[in-house]
GUNU-510848 format. One line per field, with one value per residue (C-alpha): residue number from 1; residue in three letters; y, z negated, x negated. Coordinates in Angstrom, 2 decimals, m for minus. Layout:
N
i	[NUM/...]
aa	[ala/...]
north	[Y/...]
up	[Z/...]
east	[X/...]
END
This chain:
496
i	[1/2/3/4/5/6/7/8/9/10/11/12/13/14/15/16/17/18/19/20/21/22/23/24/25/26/27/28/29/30/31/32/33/34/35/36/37/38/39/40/41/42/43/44/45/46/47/48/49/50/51/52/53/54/55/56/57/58/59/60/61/62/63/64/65/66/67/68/69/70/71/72/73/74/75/76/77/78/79/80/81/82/83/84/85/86/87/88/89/90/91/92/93/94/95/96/97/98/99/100/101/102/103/104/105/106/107/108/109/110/111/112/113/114/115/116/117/118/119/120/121/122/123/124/125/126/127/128/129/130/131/132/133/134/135/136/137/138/139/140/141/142/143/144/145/146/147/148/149/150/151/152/153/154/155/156/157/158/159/160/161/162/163/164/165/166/167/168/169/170/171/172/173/174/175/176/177/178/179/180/181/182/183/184/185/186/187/188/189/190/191/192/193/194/195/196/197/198/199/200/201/202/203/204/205/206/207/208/209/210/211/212/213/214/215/216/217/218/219/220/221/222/223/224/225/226/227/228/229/230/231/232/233/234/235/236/237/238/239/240/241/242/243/244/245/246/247/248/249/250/251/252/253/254/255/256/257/258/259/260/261/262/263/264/265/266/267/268/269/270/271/272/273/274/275/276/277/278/279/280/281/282/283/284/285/286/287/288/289/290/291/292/293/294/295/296/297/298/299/300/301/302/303/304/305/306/307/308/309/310/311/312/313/314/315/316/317/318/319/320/321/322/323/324/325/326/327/328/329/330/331/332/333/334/335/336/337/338/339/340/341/342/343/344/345/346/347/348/349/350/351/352/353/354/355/356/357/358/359/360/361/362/363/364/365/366/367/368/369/370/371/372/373/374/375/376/377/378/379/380/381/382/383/384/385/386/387/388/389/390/391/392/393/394/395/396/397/398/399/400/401/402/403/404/405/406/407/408/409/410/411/412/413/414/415/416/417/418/419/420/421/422/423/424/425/426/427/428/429/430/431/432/433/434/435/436/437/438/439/440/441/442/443/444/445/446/447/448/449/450/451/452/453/454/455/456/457/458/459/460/461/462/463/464/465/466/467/468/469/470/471/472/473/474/475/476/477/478/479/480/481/482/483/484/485/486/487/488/489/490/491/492/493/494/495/496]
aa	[unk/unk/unk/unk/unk/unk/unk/unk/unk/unk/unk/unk/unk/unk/unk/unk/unk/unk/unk/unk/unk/unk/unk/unk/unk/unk/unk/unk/unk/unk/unk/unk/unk/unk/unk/unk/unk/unk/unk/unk/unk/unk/unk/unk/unk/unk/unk/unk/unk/unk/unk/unk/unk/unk/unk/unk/unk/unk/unk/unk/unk/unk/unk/unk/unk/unk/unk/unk/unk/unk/unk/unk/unk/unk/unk/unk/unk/unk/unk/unk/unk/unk/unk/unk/unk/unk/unk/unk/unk/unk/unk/unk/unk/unk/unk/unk/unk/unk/unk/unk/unk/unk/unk/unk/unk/unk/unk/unk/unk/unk/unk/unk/unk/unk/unk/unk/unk/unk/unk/unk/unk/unk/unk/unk/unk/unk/unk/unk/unk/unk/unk/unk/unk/unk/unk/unk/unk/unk/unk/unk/unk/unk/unk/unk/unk/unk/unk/unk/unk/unk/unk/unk/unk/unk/unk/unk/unk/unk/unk/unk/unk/unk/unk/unk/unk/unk/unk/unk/unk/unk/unk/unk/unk/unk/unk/unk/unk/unk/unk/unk/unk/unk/unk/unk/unk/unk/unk/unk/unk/unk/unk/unk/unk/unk/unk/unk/unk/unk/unk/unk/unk/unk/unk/unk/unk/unk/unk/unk/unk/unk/unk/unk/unk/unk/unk/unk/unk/unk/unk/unk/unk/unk/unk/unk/unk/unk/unk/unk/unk/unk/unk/unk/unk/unk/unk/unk/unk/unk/unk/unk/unk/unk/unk/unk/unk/unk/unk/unk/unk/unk/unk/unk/unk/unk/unk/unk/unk/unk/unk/unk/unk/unk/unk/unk/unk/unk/unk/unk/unk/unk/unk/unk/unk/unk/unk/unk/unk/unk/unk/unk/unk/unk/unk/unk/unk/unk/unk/unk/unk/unk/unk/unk/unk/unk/unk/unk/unk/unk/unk/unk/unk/unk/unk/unk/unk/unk/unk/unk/unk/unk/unk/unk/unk/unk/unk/unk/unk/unk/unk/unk/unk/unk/unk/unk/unk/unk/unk/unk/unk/unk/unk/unk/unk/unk/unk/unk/unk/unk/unk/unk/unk/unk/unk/unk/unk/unk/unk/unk/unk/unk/unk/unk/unk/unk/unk/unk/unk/unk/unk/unk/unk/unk/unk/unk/unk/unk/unk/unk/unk/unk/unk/unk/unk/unk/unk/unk/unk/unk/unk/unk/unk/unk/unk/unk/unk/unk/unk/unk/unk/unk/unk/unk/unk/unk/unk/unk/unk/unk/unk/unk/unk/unk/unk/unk/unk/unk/unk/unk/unk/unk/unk/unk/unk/unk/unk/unk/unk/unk/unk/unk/unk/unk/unk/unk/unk/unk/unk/unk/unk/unk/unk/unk/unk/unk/unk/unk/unk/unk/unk/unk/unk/unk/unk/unk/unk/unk/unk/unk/unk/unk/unk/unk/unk/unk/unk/unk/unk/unk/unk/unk/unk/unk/unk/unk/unk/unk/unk/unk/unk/unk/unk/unk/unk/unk/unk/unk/unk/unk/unk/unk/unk/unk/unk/unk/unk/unk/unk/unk/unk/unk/unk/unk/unk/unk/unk/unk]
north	[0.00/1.70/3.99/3.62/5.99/7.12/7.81/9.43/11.80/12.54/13.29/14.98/17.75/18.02/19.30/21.49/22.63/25.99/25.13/21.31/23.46/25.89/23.75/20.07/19.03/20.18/19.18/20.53/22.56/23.87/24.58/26.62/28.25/29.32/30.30/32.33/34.70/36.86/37.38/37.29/39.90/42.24/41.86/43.07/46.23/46.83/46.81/49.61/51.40/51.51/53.00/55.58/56.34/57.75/59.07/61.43/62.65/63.18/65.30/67.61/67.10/66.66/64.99/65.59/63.56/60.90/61.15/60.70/58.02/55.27/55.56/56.07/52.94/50.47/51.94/51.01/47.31/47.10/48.46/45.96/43.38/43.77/43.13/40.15/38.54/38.68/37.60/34.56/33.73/34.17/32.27/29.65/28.60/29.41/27.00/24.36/24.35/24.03/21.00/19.35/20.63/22.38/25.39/26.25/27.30/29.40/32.54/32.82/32.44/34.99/37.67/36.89/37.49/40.82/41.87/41.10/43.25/45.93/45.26/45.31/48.18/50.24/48.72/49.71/53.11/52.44/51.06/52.48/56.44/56.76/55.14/57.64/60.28/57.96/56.80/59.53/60.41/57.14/57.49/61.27/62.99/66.74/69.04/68.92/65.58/64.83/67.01/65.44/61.63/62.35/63.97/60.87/58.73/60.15/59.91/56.46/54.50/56.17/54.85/51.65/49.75/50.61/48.65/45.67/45.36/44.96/42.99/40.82/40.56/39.43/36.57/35.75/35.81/33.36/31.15/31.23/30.23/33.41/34.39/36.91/38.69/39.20/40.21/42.86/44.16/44.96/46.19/48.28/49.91/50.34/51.78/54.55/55.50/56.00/57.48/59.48/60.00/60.48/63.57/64.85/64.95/65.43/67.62/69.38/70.04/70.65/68.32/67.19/64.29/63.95/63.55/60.93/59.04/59.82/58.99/55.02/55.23/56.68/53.91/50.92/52.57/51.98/48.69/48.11/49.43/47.59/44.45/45.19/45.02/42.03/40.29/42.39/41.48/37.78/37.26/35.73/32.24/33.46/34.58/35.90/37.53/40.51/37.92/36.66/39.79/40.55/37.43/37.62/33.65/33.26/29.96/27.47/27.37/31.08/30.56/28.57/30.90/33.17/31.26/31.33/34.57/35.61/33.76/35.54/38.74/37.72/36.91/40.37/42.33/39.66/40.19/44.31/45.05/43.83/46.98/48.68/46.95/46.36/49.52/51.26/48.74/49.18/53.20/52.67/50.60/53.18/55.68/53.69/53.61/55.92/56.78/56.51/59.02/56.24/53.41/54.32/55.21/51.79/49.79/51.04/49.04/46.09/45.98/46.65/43.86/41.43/41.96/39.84/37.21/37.35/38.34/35.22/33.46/35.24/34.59/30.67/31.40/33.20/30.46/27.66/28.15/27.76/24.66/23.01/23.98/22.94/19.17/18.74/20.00/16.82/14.77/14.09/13.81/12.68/15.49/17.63/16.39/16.88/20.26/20.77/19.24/21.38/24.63/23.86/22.65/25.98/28.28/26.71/26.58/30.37/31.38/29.76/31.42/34.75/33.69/32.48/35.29/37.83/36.23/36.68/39.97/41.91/44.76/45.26/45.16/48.20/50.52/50.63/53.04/54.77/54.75/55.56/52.83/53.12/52.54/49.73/47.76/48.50/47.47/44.17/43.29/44.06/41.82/39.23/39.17/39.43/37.20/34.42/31.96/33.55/30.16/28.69/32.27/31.13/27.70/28.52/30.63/27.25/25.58/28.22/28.07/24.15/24.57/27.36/24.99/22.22/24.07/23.93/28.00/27.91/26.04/28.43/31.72/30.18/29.69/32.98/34.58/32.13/32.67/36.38/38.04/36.22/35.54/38.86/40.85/37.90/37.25/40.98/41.48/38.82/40.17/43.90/43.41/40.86/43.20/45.75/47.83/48.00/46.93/47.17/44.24/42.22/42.83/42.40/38.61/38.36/38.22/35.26/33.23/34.01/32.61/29.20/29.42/29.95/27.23/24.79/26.08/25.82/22.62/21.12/22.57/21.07/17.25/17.19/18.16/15.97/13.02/14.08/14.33/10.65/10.46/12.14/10.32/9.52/10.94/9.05/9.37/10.61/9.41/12.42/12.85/9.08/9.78/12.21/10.38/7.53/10.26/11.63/8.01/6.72/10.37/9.54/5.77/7.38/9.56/6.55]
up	[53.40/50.78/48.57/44.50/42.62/40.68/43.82/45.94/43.26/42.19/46.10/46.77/43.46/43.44/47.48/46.27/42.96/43.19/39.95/40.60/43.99/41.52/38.98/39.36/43.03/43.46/41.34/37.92/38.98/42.07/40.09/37.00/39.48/41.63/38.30/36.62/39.87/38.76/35.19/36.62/38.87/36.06/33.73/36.31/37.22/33.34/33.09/35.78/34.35/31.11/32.92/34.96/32.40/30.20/33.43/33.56/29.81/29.51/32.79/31.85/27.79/27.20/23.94/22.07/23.58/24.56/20.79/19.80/22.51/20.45/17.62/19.83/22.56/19.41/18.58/22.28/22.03/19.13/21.26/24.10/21.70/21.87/25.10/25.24/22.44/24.61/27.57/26.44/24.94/28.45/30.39/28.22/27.35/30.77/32.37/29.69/30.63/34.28/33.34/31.35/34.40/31.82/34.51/33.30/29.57/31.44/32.18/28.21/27.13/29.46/28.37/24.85/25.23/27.30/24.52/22.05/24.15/23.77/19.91/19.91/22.07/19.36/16.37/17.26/17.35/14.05/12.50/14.30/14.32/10.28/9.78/12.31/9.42/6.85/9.54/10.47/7.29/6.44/9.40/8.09/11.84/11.44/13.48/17.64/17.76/15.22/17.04/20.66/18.80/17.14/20.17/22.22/20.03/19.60/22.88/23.80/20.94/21.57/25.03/24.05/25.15/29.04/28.61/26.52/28.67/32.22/30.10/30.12/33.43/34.01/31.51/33.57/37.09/35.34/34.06/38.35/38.98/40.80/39.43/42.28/41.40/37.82/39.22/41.59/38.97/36.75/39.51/40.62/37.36/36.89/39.79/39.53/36.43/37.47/40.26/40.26/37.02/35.22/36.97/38.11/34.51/32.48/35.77/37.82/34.83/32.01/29.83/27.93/25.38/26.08/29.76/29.49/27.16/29.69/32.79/30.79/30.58/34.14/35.45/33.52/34.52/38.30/38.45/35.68/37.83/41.32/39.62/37.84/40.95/41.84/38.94/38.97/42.42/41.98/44.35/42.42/40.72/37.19/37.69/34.60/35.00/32.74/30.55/29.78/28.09/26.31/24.63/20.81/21.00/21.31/22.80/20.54/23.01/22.10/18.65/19.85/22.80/19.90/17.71/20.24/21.57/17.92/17.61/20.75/18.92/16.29/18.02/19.81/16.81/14.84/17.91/17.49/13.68/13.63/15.73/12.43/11.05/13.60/15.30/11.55/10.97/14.50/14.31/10.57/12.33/15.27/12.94/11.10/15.00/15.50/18.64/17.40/20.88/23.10/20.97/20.34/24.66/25.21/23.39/25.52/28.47/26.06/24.71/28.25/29.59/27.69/30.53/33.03/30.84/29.17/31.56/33.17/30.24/29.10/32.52/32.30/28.96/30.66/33.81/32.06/29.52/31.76/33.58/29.89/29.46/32.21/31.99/28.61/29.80/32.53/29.54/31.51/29.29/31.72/33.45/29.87/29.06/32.87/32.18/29.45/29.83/33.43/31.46/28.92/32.16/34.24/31.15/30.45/33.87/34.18/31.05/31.18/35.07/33.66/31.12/32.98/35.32/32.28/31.47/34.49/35.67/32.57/33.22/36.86/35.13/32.71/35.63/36.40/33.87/33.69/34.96/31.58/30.74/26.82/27.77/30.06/27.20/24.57/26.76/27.43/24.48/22.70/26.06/24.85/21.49/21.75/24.84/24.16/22.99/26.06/27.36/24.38/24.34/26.19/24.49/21.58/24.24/25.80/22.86/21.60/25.01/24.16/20.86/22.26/24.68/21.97/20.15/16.91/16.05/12.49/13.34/16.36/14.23/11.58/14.50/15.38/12.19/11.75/15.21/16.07/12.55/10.32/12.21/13.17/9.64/7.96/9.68/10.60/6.73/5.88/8.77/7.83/4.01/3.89/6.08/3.95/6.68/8.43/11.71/14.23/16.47/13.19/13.07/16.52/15.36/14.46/18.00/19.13/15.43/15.86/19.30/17.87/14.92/16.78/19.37/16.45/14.54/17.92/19.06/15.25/15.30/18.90/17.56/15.46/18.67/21.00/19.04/18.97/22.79/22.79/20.75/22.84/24.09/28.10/29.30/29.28/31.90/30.60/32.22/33.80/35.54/36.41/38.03/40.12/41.44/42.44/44.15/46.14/47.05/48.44/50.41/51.64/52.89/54.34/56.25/57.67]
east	[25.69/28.12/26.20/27.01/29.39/26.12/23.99/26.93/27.43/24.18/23.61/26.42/26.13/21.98/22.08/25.05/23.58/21.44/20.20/19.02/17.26/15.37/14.48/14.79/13.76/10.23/7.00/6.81/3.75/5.76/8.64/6.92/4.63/7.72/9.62/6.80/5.97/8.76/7.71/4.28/5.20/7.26/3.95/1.51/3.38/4.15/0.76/m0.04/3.25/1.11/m1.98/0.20/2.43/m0.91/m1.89/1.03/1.21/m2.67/m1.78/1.09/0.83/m2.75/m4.87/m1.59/0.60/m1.75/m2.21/2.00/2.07/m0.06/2.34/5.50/4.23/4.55/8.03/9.01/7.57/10.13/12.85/12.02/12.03/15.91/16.14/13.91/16.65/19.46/17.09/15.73/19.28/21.01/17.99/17.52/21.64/22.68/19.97/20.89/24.43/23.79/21.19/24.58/27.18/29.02/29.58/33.55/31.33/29.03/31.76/32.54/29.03/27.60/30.67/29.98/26.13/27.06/29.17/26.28/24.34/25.98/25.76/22.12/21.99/23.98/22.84/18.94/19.16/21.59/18.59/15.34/16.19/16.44/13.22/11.14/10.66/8.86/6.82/5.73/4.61/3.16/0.53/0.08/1.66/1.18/1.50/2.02/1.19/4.39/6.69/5.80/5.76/9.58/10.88/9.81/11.28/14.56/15.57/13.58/15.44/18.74/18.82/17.98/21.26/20.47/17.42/19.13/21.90/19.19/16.81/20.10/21.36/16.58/17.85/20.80/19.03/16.41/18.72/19.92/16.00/16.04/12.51/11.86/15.18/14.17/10.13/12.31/13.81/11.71/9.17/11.83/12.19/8.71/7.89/10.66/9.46/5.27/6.11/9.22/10.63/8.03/5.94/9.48/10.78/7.16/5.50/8.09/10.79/8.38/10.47/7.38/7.95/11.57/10.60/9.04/11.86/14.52/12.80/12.44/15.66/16.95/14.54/16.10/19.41/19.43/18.52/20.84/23.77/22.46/22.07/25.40/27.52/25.99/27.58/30.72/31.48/30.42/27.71/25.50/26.08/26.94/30.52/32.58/36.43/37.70/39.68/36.08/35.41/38.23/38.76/38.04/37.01/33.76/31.99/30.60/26.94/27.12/25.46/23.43/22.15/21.55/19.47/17.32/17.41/16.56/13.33/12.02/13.03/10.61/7.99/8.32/8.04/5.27/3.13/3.80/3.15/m0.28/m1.78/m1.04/m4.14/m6.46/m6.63/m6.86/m9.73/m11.39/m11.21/m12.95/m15.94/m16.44/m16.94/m19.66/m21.52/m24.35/m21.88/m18.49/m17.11/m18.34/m17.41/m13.66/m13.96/m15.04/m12.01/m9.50/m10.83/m11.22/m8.10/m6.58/m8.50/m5.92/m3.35/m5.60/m5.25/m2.66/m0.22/m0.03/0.09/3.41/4.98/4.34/6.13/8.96/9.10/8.64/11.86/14.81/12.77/13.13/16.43/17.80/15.88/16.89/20.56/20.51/18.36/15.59/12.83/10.69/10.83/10.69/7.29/5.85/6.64/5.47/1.99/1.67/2.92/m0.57/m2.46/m1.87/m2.21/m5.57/m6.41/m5.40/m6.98/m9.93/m10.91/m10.76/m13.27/m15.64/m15.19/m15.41/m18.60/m20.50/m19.00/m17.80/m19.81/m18.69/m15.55/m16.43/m18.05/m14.11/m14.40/m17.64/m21.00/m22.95/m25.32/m24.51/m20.72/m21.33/m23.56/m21.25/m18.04/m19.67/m20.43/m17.17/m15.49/m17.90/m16.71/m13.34/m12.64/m14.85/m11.97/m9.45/m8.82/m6.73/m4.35/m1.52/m1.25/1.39/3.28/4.23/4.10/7.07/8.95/9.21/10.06/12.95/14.49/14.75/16.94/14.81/14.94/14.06/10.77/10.45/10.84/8.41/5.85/6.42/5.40/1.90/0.56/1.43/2.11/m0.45/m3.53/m5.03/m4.23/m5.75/m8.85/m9.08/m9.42/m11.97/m13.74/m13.60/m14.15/m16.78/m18.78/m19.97/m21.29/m18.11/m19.90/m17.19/m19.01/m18.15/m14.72/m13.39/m14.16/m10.40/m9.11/m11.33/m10.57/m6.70/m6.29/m7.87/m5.92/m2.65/m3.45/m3.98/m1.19/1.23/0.19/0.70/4.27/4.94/4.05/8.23/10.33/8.23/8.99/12.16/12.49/12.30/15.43/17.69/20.48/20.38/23.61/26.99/29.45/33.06/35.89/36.85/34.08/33.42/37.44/35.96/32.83/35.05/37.15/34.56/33.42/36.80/36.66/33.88/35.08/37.65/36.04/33.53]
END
């Protein structure tokens, strides 16, 4: 029987098409499972880089660098946030052209977003290193501690480009569906820093606070340069000539990739700011305790316990973005909405485990930590608290990863900014000043009443774009391309 121009050629490119393979011929829960284990992956070992990277200063540098490192670790959130722009622009375009078969756009776009890169890279520092000064004397540094926090910071923003420019080529190898590429490579850099850089440059070379900036940026170097050949000598799919790069004319999916790349930049730095407030606001309440030493001891395990979580919850929202794109690229919104309904079901699912584990075993989770019987009570009962609404957290991350692939950045960005910017300052303060005895217990309220607020507020802003999934167009064939499938169907006659 002689097979249909539309069948041959839908054959013939999906068994081709590495793209189709990672993210349109398994199960939507196969494929976002298979997608997020990278980013999974990459948030897991970020999150023992955080541990061993405090390990390592409280070592060699003691209380005061421990002390510069909360103000300087937000400073480096903001710094990553560049990175994640050009990231989420390169993952989520690229994938969306591959979804259309637009391939011969793919080499400009991906020069153009290297050579925005590079932009961002330079124009951080441009902006960031002026602004250390005043913030250091807003939060009233004196001293050693202001000395180890500037010297830090000096040399972390400076080298912010190597970081911008991998965090790029992690977009690029998502956009591929190569998900275990982008969890190597960021485990990769992780790992050099924890366990080489770091005590070489901090330990063995007394370097102190600048140590510790240059061994970031040593680690995101290497992989940077390994997964830099790759591309340069075109063995992986995204292929891009020198011409690419030096031509002034830029693609017209390039704005577009940066629209969206911007919104995740937002986000970034929305779900940054607010530590300003709440840790001011916690610190006030410990002091109010009858044992403010063990109080303040116990919410570092509390607030670290958010990476069990909510790790996995920022991975689905990593995997699940090029699976969109690249559906809504071949406009199957069938497909779209399977996606995103898993993405919620598997975040919940995820979310709402760790709960119920937390629950029952939150104070074998504290003896982690200490033994003391005071610490253990007071641990579980701030876990209580603060984790009792955990299984709604990672609902507006998919919620924004839909709204992202859409193509809707305005509404995106204004998402943003009402579930990662607004919700804890606000509820923090009618928390903190309604409670005239500044009970700490009180306060850590916000973080429960923010994750339902931003699940409503997300799943409000989703209900425009889904109705508008229904109104895209199904695709039409041009007549170039219908040429072609009736060329590779008479080849294939032939041949029989």
């Amino acid at each position: 029987m002689t097979e249909s121009v539309d069948t041959l050629y839908t054959r013939t490119r999906d068994e081709t098409d590495n793209a189709y393979n990672s993210f349109g011929r398994r199960s939507s829960f196969v494929t976002i499972l298979l997608q997020s284990g990278g980013p999974f992956l990459a948030e897991v070992v970020g999150a023992s880089y955080a541990i061993m990277d405090t390990f390592w200063i409280s070592k060699f540098l003691h209380e005061d660098g421990n002390a510069a490192m909360t103000f300087a670790s937000l400073m480096d959130a903001i710094c990553r946030a560049f990175g994640m722009f050009v990231c989420t622009a390169a993952s989520s375009k690229l994938a969306y052209l591959r979804g259309e078969n637009k391939y011969q756009d793919i080499p400009q776009v991906f020069a153009d977003l290297f050579k925005f890169s590079i932009l961002l890279g330079l124009l951080a520092p441009a902006i960031l290193l002026p602004v250390i000064k005043p913030l250091l004397n807003f939060f009233n540094m004196e001293g050693t501690i202001r000395a180890n926090c500037k010297e830090y910071l000096t040399y972390s923003i400076s080298g912010t480009i190597v970081t911008t420019l991998n965090l790029f080529l992690c977009g690029c190898l998502q956009a591929e569906g190569r998900s275990l590429m982008y969890g190597v490579n960021q485990m990769t850099s992780f790992i050099l820093n924890m366990a080489v850089f770091d005590p070489l440059m901090i330990g063995v070379l007394n370097l102190g606070m600048r140590g510790a900036a240059i061994s970031t940026i040593l680690s995101d170097g290497i992989p940077l340069i390994i997964f830099g050949i790759l591309f340069v000598f075109k063995r992986l799919d995204t292929k891009c000539s020198i011409t690419n790069v030096f031509t002034f004319k830029c693609s017209p999916h390039t704005w577009e990739a940066i629209k969206v790349g911007f919104t995740q930049f937002i986000s970034h730095v929305c779900f940054s700011l607010p530590s300003f407030f709440s840790r001011k606001w916690l610190e006030i309440g410990a002091s109010k305790q009858s044992n403010p030493t063990t109080v303040l001891a116990a919410l570092n395990p509390v607030m670290r316990f958010w990476y069990i979580p909510g790790s996995y919850a920022v991975a689905l929202s990593i995997g699940i973005l090029p699976c969109l794109s690249y559906s809504l690229g071949r406009r199957d919104k069938k497909r779209v909405r399977s996606l995103f309904f898993t993405g919620l079901f598997m975040s919940i699912t995820w979310c709402g485990v760790i709960e119920v584990l937390m629950f029952f075993f939150r104070r074998y989770y504290a003896k982690m930590f200490s033994k003391e019987t005071e610490f253990l009570d007071i641990t579980a009962k701030m876990l209580l608290i603060t984790y009792i609404c955990c299984t709604v957290m990672g609902v507006e991350m998919i919620c924004a990863s839909f709204i992202q692939s859409m193509k809707y950045a305005l509404l995106a960005t204004i998402l943003s900014i009402l579930t990662r910017f607004v919700p804890v300052p606000m509820f923090g303060a009618i928390f903190f000043y309604t409670n005239k005895a500044r009970n700490i217990y009180v306060t850590l309220r916000m973080y429960p009443a923010a994750g339902v607020f931003s699940c409503f507020v997300g799943l409000l802003f989703v209900i425009y774009p889904f109705c508008r999934l229904s109104k895209i167009q199904d695709p039409q064939m041009s007549q170039p391309l219908l040429q072609e499938k009736e060329h590779n169907v008479g080849e294939n006659r032939y041949t029989e």
